[in-house]
py3Dmol code that shows the C-alpha trace and the ligand (Angstrom):
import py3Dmol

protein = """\
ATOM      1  CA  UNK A   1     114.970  85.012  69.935  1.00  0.00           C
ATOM      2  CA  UNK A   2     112.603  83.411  72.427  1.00  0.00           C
ATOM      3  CA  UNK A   3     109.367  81.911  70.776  1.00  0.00           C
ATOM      4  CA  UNK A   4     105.808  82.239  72.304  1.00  0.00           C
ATOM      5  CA  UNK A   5     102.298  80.348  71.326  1.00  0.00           C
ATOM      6  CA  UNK A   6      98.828  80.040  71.481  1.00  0.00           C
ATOM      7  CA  UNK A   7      97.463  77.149  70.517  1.00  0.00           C
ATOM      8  CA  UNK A   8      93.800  76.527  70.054  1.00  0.00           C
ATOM      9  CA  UNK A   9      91.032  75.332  67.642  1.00  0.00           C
ATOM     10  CA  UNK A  10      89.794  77.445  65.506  1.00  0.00           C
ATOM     11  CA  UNK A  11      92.870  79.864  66.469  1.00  0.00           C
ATOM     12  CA  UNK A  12      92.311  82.836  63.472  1.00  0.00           C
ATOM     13  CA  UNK A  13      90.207  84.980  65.527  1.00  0.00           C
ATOM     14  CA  UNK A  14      92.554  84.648  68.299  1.00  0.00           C
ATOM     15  CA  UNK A  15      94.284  88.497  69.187  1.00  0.00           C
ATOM     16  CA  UNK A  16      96.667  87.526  71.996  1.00  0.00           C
ATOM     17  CA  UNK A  17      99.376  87.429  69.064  1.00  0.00           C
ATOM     18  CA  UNK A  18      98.991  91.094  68.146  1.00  0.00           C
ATOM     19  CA  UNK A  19      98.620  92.195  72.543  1.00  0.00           C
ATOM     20  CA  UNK A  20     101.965  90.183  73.261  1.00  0.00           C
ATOM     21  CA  UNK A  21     104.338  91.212  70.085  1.00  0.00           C
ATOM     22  CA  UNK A  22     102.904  94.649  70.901  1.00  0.00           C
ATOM     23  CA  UNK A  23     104.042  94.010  74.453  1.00  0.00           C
ATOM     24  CA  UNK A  24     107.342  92.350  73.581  1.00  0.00           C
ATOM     25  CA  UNK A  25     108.653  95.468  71.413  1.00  0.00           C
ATOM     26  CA  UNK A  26     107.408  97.827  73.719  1.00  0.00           C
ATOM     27  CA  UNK A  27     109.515  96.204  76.140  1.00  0.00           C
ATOM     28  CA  UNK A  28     112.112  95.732  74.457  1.00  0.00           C
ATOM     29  CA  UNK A  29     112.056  91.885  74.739  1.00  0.00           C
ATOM     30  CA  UNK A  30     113.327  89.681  71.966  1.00  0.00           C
ATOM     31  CA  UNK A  31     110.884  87.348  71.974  1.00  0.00           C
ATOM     32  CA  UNK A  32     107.846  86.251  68.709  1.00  0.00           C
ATOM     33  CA  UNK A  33     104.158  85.020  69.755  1.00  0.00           C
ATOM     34  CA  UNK A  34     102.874  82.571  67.339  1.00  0.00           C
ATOM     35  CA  UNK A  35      99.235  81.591  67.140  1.00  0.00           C
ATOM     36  CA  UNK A  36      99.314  77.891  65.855  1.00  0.00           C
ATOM     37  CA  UNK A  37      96.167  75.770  65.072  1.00  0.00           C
ATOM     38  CA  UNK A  38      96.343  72.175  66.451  1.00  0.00           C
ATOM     39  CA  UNK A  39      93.704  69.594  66.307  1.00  0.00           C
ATOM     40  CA  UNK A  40      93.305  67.348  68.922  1.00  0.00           C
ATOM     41  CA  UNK A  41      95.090  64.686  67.938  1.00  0.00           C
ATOM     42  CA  UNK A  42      98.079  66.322  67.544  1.00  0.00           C
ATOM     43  CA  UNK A  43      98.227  68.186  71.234  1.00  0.00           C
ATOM     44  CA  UNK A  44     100.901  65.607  72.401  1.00  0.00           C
ATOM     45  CA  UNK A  45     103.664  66.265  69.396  1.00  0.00           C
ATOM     46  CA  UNK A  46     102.403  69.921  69.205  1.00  0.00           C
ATOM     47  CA  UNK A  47     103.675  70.335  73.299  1.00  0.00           C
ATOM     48  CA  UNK A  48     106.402  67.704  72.523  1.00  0.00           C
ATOM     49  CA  UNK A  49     107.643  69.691  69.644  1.00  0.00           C
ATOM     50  CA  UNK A  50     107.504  73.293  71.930  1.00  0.00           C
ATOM     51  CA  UNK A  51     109.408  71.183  74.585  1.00  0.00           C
ATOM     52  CA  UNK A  52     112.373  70.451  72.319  1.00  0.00           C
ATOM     53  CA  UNK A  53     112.481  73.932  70.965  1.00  0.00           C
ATOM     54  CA  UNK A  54     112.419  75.388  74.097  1.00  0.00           C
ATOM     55  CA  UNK A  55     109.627  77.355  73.725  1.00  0.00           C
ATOM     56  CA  UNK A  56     109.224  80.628  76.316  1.00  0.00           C
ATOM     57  CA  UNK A  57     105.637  80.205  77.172  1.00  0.00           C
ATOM     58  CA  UNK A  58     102.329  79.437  75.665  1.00  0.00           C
ATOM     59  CA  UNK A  59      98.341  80.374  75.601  1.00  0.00           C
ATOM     60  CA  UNK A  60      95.773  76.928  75.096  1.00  0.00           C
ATOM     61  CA  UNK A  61      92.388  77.888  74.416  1.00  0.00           C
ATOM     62  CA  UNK A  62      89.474  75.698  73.155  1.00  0.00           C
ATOM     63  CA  UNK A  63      89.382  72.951  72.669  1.00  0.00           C
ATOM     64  CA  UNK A  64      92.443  72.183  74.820  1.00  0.00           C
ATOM     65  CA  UNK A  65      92.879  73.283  78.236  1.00  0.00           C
ATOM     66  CA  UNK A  66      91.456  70.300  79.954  1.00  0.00           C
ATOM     67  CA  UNK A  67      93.406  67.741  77.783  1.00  0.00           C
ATOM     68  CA  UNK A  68      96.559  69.558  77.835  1.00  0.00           C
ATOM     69  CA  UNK A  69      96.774  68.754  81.572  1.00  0.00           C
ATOM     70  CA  UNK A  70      98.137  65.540  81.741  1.00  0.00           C
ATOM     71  CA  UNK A  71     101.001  66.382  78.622  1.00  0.00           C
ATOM     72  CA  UNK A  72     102.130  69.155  81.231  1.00  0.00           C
ATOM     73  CA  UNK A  73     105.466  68.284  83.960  1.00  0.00           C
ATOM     74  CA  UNK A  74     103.876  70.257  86.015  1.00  0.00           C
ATOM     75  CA  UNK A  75     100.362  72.082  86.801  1.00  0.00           C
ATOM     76  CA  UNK A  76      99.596  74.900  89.519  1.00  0.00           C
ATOM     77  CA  UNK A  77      96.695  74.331  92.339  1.00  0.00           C
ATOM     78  CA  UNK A  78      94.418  76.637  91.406  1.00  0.00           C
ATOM     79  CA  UNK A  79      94.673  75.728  87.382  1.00  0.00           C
ATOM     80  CA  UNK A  80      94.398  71.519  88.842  1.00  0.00           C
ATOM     81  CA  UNK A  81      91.241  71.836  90.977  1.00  0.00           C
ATOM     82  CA  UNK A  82      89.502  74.092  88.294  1.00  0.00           C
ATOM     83  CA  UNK A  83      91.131  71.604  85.726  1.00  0.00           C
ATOM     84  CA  UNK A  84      91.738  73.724  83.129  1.00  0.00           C
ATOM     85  CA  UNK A  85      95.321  75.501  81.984  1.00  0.00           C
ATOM     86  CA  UNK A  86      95.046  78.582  79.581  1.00  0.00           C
ATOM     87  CA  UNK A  87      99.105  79.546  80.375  1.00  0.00           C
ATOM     88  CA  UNK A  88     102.024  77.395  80.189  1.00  0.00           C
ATOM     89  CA  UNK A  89     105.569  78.828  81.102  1.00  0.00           C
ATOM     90  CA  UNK A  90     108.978  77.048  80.816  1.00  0.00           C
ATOM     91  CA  UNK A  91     110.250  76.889  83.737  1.00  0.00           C
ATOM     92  CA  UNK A  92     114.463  75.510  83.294  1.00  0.00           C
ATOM     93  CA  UNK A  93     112.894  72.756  80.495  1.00  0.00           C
ATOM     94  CA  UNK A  94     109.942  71.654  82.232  1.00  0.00           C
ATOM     95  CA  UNK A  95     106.548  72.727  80.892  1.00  0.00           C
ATOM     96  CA  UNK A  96     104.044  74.225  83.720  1.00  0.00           C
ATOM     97  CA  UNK A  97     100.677  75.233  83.508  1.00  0.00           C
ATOM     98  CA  UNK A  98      98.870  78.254  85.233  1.00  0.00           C
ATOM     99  CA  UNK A  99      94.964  79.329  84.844  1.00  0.00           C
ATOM    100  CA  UNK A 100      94.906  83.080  84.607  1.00  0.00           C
ATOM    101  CA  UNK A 101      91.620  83.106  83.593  1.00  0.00           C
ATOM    102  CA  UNK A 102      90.131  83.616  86.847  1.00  0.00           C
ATOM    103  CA  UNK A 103      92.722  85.399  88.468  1.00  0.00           C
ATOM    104  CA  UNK A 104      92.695  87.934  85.095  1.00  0.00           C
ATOM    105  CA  UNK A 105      89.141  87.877  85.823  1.00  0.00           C
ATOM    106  CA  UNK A 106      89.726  89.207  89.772  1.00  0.00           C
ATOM    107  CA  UNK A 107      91.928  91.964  88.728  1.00  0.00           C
ATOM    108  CA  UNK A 108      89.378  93.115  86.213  1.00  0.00           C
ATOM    109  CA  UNK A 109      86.745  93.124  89.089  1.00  0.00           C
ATOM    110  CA  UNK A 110      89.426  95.081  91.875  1.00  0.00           C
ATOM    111  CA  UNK A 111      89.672  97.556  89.206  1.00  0.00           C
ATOM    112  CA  UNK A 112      86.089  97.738  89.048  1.00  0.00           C
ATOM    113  CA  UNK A 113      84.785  98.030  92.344  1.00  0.00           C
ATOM    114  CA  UNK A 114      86.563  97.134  95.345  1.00  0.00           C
ATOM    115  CA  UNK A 115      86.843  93.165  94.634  1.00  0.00           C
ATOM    116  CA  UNK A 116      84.440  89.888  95.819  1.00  0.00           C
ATOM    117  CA  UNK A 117      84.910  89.912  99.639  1.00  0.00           C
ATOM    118  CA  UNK A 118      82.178  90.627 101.667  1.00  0.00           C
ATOM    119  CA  UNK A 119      79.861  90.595  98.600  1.00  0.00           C
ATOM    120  CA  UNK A 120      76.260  88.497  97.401  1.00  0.00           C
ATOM    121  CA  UNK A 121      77.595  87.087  93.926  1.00  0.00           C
ATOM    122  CA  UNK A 122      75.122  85.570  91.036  1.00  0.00           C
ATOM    123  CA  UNK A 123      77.271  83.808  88.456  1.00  0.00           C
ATOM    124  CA  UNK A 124      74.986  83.298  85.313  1.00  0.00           C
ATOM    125  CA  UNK A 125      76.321  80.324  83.254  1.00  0.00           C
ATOM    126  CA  UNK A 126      78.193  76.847  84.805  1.00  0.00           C
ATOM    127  CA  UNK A 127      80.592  76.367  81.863  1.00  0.00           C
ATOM    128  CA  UNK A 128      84.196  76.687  81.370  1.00  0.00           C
ATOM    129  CA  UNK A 129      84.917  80.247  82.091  1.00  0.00           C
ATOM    130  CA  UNK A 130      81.933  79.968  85.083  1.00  0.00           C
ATOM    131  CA  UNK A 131      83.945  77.388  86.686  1.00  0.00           C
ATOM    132  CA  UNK A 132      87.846  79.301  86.313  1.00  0.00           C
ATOM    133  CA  UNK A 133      85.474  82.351  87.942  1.00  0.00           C
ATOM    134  CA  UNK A 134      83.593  80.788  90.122  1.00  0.00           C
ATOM    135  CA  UNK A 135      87.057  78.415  91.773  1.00  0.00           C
ATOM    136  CA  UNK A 136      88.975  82.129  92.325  1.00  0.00           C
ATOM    137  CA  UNK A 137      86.038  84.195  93.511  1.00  0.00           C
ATOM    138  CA  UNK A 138      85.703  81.631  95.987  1.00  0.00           C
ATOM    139  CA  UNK A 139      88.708  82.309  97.738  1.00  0.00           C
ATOM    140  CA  UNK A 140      87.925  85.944  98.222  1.00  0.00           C
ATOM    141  CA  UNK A 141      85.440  85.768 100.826  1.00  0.00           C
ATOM    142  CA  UNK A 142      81.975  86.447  99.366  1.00  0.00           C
ATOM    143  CA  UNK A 143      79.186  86.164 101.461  1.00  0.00           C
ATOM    144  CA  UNK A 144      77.318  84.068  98.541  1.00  0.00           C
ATOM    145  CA  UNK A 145      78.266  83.148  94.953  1.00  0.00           C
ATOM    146  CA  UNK A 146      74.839  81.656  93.916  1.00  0.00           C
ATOM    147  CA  UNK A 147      74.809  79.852  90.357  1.00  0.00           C
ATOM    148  CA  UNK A 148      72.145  80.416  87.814  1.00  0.00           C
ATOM    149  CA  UNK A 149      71.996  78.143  84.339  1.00  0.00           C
ATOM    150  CA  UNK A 150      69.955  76.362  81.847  1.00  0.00           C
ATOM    151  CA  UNK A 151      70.923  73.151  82.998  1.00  0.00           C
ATOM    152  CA  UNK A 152      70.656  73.621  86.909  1.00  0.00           C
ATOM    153  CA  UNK A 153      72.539  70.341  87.690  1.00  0.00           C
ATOM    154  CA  UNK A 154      74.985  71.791  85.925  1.00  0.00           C
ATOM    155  CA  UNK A 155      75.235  74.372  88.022  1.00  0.00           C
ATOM    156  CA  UNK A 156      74.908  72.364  90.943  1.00  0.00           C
ATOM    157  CA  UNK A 157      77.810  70.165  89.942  1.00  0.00           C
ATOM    158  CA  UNK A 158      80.003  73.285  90.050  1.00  0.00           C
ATOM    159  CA  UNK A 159      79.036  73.964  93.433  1.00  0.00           C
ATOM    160  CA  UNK A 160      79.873  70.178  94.465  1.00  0.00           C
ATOM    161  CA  UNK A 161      83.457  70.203  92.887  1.00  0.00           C
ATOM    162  CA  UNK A 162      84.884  73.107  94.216  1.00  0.00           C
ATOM    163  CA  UNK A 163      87.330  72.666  96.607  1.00  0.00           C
ATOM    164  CA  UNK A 164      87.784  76.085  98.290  1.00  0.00           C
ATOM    165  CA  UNK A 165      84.256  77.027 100.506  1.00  0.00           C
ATOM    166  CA  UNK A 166      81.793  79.357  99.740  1.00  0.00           C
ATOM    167  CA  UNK A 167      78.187  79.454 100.443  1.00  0.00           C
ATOM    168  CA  UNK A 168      76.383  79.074  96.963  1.00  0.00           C
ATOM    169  CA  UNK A 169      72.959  77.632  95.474  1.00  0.00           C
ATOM    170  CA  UNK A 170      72.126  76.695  91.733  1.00  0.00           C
ATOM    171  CA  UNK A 171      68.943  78.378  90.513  1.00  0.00           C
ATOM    172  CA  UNK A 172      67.748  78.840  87.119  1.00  0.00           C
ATOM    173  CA  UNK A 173      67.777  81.759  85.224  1.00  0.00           C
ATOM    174  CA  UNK A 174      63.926  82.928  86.497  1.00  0.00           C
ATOM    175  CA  UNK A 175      64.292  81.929  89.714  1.00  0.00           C
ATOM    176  CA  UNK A 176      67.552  84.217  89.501  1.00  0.00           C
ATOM    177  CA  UNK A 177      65.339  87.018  87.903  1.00  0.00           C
ATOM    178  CA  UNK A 178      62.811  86.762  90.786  1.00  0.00           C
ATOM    179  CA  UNK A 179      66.074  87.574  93.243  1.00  0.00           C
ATOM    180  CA  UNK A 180      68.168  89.615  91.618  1.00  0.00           C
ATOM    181  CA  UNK A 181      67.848  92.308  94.583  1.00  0.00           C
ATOM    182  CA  UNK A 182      70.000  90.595  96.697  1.00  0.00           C
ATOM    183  CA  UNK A 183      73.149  90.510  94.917  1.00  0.00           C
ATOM    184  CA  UNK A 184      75.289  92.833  94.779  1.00  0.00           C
ATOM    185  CA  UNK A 185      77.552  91.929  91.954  1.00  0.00           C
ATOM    186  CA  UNK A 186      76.052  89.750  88.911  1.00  0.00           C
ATOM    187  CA  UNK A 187      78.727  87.909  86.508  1.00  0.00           C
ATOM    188  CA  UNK A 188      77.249  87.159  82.970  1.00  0.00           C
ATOM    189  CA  UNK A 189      79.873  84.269  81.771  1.00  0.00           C
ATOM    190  CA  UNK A 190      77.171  82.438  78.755  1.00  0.00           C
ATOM    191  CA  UNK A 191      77.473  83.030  75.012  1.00  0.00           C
ATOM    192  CA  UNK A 192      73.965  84.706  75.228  1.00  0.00           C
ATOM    193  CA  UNK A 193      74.252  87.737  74.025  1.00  0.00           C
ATOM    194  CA  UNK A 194      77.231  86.961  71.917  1.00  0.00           C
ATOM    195  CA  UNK A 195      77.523  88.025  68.270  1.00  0.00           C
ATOM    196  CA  UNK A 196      75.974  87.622  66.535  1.00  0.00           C
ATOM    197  CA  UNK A 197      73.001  86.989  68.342  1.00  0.00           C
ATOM    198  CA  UNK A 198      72.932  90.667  69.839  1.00  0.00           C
ATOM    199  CA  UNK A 199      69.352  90.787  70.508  1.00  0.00           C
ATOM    200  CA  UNK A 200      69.366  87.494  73.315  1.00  0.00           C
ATOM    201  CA  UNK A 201      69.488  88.228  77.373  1.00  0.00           C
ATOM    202  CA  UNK A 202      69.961  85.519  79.987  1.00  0.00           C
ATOM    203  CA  UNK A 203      67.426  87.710  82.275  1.00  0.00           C
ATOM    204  CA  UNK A 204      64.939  89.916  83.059  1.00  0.00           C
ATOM    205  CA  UNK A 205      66.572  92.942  85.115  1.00  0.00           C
ATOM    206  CA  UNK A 206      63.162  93.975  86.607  1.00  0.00           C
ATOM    207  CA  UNK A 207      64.381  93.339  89.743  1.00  0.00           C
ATOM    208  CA  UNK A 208      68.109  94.751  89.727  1.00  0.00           C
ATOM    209  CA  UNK A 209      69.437  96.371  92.824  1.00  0.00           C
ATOM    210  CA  UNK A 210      70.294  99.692  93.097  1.00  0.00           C
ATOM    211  CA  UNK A 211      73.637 100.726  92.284  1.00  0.00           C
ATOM    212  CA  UNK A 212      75.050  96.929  91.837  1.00  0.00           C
ATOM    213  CA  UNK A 213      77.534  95.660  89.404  1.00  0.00           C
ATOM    214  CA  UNK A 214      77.257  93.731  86.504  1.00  0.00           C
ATOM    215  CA  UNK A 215      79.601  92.277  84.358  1.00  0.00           C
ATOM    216  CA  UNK A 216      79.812  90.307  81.051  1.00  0.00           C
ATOM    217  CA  UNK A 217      82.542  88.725  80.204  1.00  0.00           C
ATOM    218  CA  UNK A 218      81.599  88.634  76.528  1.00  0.00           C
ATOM    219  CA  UNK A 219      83.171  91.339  74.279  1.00  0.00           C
ATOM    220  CA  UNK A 220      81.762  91.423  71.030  1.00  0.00           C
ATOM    221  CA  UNK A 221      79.539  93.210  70.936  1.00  0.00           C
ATOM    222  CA  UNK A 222      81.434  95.614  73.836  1.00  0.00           C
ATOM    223  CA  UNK A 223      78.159  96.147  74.821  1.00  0.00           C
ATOM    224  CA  UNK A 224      75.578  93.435  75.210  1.00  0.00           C
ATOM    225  CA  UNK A 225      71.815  93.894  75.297  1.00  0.00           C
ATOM    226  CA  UNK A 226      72.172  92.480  78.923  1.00  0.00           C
ATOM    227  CA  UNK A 227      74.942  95.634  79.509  1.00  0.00           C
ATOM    228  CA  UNK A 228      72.724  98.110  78.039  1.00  0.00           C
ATOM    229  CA  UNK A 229      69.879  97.114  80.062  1.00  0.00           C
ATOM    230  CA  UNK A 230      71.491  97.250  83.229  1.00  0.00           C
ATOM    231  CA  UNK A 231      72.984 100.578  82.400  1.00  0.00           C
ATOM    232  CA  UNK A 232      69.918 101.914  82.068  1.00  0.00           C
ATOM    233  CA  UNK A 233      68.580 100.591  85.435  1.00  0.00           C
ATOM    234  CA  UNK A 234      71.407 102.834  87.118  1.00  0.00           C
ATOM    235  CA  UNK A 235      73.773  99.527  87.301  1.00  0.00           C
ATOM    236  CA  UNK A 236      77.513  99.541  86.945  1.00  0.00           C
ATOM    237  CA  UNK A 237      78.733  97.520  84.306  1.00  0.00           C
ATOM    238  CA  UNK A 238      81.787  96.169  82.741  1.00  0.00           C
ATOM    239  CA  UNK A 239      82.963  94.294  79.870  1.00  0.00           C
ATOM    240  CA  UNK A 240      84.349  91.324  78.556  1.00  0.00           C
ATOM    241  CA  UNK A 241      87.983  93.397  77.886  1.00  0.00           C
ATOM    242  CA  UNK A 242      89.148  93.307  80.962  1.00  0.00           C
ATOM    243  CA  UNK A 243      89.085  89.984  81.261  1.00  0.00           C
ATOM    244  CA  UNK A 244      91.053  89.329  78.204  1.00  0.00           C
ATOM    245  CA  UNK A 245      93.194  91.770  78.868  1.00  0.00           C
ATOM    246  CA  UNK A 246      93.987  90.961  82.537  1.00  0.00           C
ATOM    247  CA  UNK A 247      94.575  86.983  81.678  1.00  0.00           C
ATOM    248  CA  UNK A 248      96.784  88.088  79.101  1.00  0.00           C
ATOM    249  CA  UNK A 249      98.970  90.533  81.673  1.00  0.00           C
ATOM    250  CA  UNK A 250      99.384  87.795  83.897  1.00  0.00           C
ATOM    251  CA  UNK A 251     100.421  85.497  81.323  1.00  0.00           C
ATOM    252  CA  UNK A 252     102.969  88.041  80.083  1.00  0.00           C
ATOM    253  CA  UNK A 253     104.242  88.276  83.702  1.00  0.00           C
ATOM    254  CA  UNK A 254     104.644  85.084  84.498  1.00  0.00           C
ATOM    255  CA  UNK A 255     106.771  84.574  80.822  1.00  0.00           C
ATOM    256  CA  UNK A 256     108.523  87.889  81.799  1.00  0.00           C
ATOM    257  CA  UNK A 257     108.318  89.019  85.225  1.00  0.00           C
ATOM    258  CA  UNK A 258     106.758  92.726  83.976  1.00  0.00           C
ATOM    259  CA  UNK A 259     103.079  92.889  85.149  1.00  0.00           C
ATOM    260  CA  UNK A 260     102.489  95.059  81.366  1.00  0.00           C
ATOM    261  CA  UNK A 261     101.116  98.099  80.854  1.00  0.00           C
ATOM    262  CA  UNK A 262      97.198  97.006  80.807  1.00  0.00           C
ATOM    263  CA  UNK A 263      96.187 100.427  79.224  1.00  0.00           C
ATOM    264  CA  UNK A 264      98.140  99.798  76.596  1.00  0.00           C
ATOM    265  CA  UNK A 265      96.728  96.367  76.032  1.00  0.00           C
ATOM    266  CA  UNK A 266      93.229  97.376  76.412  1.00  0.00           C
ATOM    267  CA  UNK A 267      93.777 100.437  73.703  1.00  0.00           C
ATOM    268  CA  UNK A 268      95.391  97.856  71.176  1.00  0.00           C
ATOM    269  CA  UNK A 269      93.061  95.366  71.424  1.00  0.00           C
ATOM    270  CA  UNK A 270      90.025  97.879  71.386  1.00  0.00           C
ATOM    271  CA  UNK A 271      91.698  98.914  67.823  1.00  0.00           C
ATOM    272  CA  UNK A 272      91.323  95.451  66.950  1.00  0.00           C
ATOM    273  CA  UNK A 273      87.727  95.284  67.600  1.00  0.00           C
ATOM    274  CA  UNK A 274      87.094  98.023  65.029  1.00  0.00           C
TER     275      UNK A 274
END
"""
ligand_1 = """\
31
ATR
P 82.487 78.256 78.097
O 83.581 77.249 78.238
O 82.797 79.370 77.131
O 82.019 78.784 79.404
P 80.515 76.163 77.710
O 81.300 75.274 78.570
O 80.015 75.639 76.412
O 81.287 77.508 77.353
O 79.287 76.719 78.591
C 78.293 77.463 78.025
C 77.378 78.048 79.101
O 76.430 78.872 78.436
C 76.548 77.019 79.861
O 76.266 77.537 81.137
C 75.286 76.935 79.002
O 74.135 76.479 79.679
P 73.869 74.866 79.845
O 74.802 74.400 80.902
O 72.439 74.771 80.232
O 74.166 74.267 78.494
C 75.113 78.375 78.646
N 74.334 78.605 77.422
C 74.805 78.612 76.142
N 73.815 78.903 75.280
C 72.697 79.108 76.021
C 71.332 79.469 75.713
N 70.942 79.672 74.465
N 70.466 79.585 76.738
C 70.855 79.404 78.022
N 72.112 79.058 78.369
C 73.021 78.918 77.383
"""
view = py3Dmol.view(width=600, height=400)
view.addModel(protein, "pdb")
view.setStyle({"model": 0}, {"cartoon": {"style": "trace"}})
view.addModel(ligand_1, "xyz")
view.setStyle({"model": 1}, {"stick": {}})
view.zoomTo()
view.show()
């Protein structure tokens, strides 16, 4: 039997155990995904320790996937110039690390509307999950991914460290307001809105274009006050599943070679939310 992980801090919340041992019986594959909860200190025995029991594959979520870097043999471009690893697979003993954060993110958005290229992008939010979005919608060919945040040097810092081009300016969240009608596509990536704050919004959709996109990538609540205001301006808008789901399908597929059944996924872990 082939052992799987996800490691993180908290890690009880986590539901990629119950999506991948749902996956791994539907499949047929006999394999067991473990959530374990490691503190920092212990990252280097915990990956040690998966090295010498030859561990499959495993998820890192916060507060890891920066530090786990350096403990990896190996770490894929995309994952090293975002510098952060959410999926590790082990490939003949050595231990390499993947972001499919941004990438899940992508497929979420081609199965949305027709993908990033050609498109005006505003990215609300320069953390973390900003940046693993922000590195892979780059490559697609936007016309503009501007940044909006609190922090606008934040913002602008993102802009300055990513490698792949893209035209892009850091605003803050009015000056975003004031503009909104030129972007097509707007990607909500804060905490605002987030349970269980329900009642907060990033910004005022006064100014929302016509038939444009929105998504959050928060999913509880499934719906978000900025969601539910945007629907009701005519927008299309998306949730935070897909985006779980989708880094999860890629993970599985890179452990397994079967790009899963994301339907499936999506059901289960809708279940899970109540
Ligand atoms: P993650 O890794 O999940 O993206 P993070 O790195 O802590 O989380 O980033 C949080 C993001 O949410 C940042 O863009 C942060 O804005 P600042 O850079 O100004 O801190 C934003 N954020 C969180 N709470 C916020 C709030 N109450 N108002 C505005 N922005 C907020």
């Amino acid at each position: 039997k082939k052992l799987y992980a996800v490691i993180g801090n908290p890690i009880g919340h986590s539901m990629s155990p119950i999506m991948h041992n749902d996956l791994f019986s539907f499949y047929q594959i006999d394999a067991s995904y473990l959530p374990f909860q490691i503190k920092s200190e212990d990252l280097k025995d915990a990956v040690d320790g998966f090295k010498a029991i030859g561990i499959g594959g495993f998820n890192v979520t916060v507060p890891h996937k920066t530090a786990i870097i350096p403990l990896l043999d190996e770490v894929d471009e995309l994952a090293a110039s975002i510098g952060a690893v959410n999926t590790v697979v082990n490939e003949n003993g050595r231990l390499k690390g993947y972001n499919t954060d941004g990438p899940g993110f992508l497929k979420g958005l081609q199965a949305f509307m027709s993908g990033a290229a050609s498109k005006k992008i505003l990215l609300i939010g320069a953390g973390g999950a900003a940046r693993a979005i922000y590195f892979t919608l780059a490559m697609e060919k936007p016309d503009a991914i501007d940044i909006a945040n609190r922090t606008v040097a934040k913002a602008q810092s993102l802009i300055d460290d990513c490698p792949y081009s893209v035209k892009s300016e850091a605003c803050t969240l009015d000056e975003a307001g004031r503009k909104l009608g030129e972007y097509d596509l707007v990607v909500q990536t804060t905490s605002i809105g987030m349970a269980p704050k329900i009642a907060d919004q990033p910004l005022d959709l006064s100014n929302i274009k016509k038939h444009s996109h929105v998504c959050d990538i928060i999913y509880n609540p499934l719906e978000t006050k900025l969601l539910q205001d945007a629907s009701n301006r005519g927008a299309n808008v998306q949730n935070g599943i897909d985006m779980f789901v989708y880094q999860g399908a890629l993970a599985f597929e890179k452990w397994t070679g079967i790009f899963p059944d994301v339907e499936r996924m999506r059901e289960n872990v809708l279940k899970q939310l109540g």
